[in-house]
C-alpha positions as CSV (number, residue, x, y, z in Angstrom):
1,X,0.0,0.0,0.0
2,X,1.3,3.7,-0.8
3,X,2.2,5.3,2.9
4,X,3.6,8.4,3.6
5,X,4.5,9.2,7.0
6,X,5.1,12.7,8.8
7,X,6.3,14.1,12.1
8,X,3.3,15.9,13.8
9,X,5.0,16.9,17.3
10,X,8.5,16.3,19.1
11,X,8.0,15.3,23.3
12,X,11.5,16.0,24.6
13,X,13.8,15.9,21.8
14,X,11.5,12.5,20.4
15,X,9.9,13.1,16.9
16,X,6.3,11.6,17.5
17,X,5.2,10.2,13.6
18,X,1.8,9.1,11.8
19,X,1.6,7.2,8.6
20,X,-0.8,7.5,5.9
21,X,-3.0,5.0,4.2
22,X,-5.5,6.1,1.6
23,X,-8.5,5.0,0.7
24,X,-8.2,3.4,-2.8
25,X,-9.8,6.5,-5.0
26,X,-12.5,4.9,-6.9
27,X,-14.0,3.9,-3.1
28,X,-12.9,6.8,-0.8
29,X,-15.5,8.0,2.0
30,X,-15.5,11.1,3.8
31,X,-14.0,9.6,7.0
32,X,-10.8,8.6,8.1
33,X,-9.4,6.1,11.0
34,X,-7.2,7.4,13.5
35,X,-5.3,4.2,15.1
36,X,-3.9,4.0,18.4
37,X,-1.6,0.9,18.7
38,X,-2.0,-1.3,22.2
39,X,0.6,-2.9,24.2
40,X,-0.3,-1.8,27.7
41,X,0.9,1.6,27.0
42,X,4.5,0.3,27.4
43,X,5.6,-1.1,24.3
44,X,4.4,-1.5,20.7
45,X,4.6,0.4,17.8
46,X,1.7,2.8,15.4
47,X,2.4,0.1,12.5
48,X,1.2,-3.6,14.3
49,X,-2.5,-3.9,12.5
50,X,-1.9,-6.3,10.3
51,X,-1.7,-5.5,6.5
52,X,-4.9,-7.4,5.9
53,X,-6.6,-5.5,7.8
54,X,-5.2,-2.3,6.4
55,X,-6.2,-3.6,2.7
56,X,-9.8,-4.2,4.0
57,X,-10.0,-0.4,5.0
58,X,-8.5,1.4,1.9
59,X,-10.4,-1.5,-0.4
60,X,-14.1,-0.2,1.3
61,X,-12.7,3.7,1.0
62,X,-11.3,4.4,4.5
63,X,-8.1,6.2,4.5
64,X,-6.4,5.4,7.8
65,X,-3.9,7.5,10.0
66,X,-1.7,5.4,12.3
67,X,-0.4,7.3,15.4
68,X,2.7,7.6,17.7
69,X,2.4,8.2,21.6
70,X,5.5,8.2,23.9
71,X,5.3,5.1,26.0
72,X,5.7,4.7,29.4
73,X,7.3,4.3,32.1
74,X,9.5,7.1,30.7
75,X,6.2,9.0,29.6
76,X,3.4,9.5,32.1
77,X,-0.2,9.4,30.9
78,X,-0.8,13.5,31.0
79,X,2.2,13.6,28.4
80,X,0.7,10.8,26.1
81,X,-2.5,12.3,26.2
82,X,-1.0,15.8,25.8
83,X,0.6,13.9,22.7
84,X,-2.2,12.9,21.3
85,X,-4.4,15.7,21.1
86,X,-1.5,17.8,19.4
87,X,-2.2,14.8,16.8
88,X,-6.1,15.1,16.4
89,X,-4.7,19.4,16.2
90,X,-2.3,18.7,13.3
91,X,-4.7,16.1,11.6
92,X,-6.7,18.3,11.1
93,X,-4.9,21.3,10.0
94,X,-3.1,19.3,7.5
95,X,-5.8,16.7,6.4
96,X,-6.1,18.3,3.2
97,X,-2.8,19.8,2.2
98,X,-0.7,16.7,3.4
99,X,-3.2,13.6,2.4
100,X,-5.8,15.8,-0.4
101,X,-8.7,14.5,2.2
102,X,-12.1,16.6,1.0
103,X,-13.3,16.0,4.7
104,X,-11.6,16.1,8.3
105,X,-14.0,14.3,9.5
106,X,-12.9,10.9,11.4
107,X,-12.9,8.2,14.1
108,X,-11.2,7.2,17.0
109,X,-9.9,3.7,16.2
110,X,-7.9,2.2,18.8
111,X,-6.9,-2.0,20.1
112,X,-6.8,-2.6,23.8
113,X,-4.5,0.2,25.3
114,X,-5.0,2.4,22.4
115,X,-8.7,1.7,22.6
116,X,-8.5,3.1,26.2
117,X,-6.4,6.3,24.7
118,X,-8.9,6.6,22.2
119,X,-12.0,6.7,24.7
120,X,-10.2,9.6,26.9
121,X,-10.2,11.8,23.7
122,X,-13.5,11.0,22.8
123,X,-14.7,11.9,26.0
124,X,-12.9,15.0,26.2
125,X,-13.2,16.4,22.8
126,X,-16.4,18.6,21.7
127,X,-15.4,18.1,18.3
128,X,-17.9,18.3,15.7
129,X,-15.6,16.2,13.0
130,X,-15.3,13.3,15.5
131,X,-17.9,11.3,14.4
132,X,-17.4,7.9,16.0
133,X,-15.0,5.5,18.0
134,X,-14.3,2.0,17.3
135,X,-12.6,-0.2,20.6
136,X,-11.2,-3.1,20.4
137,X,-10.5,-5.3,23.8
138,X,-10.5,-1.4,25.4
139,X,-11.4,-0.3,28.6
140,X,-12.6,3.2,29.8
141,X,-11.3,3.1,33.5
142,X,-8.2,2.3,35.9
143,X,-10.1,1.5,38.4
144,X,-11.0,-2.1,38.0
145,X,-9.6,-4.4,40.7
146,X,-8.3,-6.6,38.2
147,X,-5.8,-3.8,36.9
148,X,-4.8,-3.3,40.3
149,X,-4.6,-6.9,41.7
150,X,-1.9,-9.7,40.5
151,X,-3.1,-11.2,37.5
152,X,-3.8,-14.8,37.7
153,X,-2.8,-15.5,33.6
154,X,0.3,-13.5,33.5
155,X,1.4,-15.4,37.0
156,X,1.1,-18.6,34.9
157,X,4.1,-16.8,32.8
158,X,7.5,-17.1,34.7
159,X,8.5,-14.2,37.2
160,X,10.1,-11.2,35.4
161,X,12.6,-9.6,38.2
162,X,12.0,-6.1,39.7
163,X,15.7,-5.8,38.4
164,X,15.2,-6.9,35.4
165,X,12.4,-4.3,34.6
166,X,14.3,-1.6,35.9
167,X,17.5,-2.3,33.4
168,X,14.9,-2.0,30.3
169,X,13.3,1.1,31.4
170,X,14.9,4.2,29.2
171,X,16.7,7.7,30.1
172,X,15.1,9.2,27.0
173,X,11.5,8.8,25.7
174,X,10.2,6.5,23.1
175,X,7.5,5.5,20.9
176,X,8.6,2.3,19.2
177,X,8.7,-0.7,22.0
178,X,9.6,-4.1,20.4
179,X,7.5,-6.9,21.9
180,X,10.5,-8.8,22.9
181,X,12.3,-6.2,25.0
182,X,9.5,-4.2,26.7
183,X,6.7,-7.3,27.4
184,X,8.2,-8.2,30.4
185,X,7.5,-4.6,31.7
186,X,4.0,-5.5,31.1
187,X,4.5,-8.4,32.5
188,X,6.1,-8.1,35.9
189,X,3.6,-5.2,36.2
190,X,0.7,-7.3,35.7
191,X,2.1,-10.2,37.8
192,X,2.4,-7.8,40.9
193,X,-0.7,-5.6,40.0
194,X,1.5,-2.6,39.7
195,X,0.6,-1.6,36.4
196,X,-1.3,1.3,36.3
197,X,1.6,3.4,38.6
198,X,3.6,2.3,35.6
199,X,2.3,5.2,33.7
200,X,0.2,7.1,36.2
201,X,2.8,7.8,39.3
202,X,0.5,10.6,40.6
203,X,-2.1,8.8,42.7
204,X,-4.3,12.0,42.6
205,X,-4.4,12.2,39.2
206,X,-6.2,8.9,38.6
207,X,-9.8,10.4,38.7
208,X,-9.0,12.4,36.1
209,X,-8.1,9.3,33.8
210,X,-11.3,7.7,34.1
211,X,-14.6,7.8,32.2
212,X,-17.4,8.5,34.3
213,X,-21.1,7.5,33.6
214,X,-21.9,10.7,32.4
215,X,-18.9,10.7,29.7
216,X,-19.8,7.5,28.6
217,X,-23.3,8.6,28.0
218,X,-22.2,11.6,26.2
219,X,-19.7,9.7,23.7
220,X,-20.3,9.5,20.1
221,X,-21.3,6.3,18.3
222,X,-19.5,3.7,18.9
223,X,-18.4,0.3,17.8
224,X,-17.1,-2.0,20.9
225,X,-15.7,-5.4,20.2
226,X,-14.1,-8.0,22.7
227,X,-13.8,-11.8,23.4
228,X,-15.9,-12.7,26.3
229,X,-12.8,-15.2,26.9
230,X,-10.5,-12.1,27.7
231,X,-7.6,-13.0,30.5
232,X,-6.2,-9.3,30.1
233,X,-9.4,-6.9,29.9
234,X,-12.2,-8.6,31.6
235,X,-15.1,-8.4,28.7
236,X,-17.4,-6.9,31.5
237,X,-16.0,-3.7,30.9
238,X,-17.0,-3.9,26.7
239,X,-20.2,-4.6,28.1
240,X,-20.9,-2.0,30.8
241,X,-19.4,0.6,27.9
242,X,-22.1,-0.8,25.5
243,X,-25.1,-0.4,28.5
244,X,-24.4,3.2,28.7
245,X,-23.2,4.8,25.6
246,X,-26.4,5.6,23.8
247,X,-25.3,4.7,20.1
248,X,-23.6,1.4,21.1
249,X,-22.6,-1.4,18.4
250,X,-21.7,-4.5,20.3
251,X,-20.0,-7.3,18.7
252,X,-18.9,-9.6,20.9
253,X,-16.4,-12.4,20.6
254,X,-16.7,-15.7,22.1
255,X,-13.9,-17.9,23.5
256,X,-10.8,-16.1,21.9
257,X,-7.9,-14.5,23.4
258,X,-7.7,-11.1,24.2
259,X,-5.9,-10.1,20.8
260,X,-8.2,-12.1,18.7
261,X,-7.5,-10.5,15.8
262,X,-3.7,-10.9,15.4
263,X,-4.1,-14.5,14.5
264,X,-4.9,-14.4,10.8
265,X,-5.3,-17.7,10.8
266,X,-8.9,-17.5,12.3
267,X,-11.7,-16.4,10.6
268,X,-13.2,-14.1,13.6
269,X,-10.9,-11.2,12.9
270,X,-11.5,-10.5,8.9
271,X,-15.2,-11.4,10.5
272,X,-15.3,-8.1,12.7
273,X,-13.4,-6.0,10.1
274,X,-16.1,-6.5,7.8
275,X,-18.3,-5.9,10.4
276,X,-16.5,-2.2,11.0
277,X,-16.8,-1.5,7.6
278,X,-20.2,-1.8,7.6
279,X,-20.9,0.3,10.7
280,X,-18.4,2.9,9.2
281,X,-20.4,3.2,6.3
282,X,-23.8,3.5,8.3
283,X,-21.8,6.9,10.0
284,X,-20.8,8.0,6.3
285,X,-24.5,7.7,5.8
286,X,-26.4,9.3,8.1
């Protein structure tokens, strides 16, 4: 697929990118994907969905944006959020100059931790080109005890060493974590229910990281996938999101792991693409 890829803000010397993916031009909608990448906040990169899925997208018209965020621990959640919505500023400033889009107009489109970045913009935007967001596996909250407890499928994993995290963790941002090196952050963090001071050091700050009721109910439509299997994000929270946004999708997935949509060997996750694509096009209706 033709990409182009820009710098849209530097955090502390780190130039934060997004890549571009048109729409093929005989399909394109007036509506493009902005992607958050998941991994815990801690590692992962704006390039992991799959190519497949990227094909689907540009193949039905839907140009989509991929976007950077600084990850933690060495960035703390008020600077990945400030991040972030210098994006959603320079996206659309530059949507038609950079990428010849006719219309600014967009989604939120974000897997697990992304999903969770997505729906703190979402809640806190009053803009009238956001017109939907898409989760995947996300949550809306911090608060859940299982965030905060040991986690009973990542202690099936062998101990990662306090020591061992602390030799990974950077003097100098980043927004590219490889998998290999920065899992067993997530890890160990998830084995001693210590994540979420990972990226959120500030106890008094955690309020403002949360979605209330009211925000939920106030979001725009949106499409909310998840396996009901889930040993990461406990599926409860899809469904409680679906309960109280008022234009809710809910697609649920049953049995799968929580990233059911990286194995492409399964039929489920070109299953729910197709299913996006056709809510996406119900938004470029209405």
């Amino acid at each position: 697929m033709n990409s182009s890829t820009h710098t849209y803000f530097v955090y502390e010397g780190l130039p934060l990118q997004a890549t571009f993916y048109p729409a093929a031009e005989a399909s394109a909608k007036p509506l493009t994907l902005l992607y958050l990448h998941g991994g815990g906040l801690v590692f992962g990169d704006r390039n992991d969905l799959p190519d497949a899925y990227r094909e689907m997208l540009a193949d039905a018209g839907y140009s989509l944006l991929t976007i950077d965020y600084p990850l933690a621990p060495e960035a703390q959640l008020p600077e990945i959020t400030l991040c972030l919505h210098q994006a959603l500023t320079w996206f659309k400033e530059e949507s038609k100059n950079l990428f010849n889009l006719g219309s600014a107009d967009y989604v939120l489109f974000g897997r697990s931790a992304g999903a969770y970045l997505a729906f703190l913009l979402a809640a806190r935007s009053a803009d009238p080109q956001l017109k939907g967001l898409a989760s995947f596996y996300g949550y809306y909250s911090l608060e859940d005890p299982s965030f905060r407890l040991p986690n009973a499928h990542y202690n099936t994993f062998p101990k990662v060493p306090a020591a061992y995290v602390q030799q990974q963790i950077r003097k100098k941002p980043l927004a590219v974590g490889a998998v290999t090196e920065r899992f067993p952050l997530y890890l160990h963090a998830r084995q001693t229910g210590k994540w979420v001071p990972l990226f959120l050091e500030d106890k008094s700050k955690t309020t403002a990281f949360n979605l209330t009721a009211e925000e939920l109910q106030s979001l725009p439509p949106t499409f909310l996938t998840a396996s009901t299997a889930d040993k990461d994000v406990p599926y409860r929270l899809t469904q409680q999101a679906a309960q109280l946004i008022p234009i809710a999708a809910l697609h649920p997935i049953l049995g799968m792991p929580h990233d059911f949509d990286a194995d492409l060997s399964k039929p489920a996750g070109r299953r729910i693409y197709q299913q996006l694509i056709r809510w996406l096009d119900g938004l470029c209706e209405e």
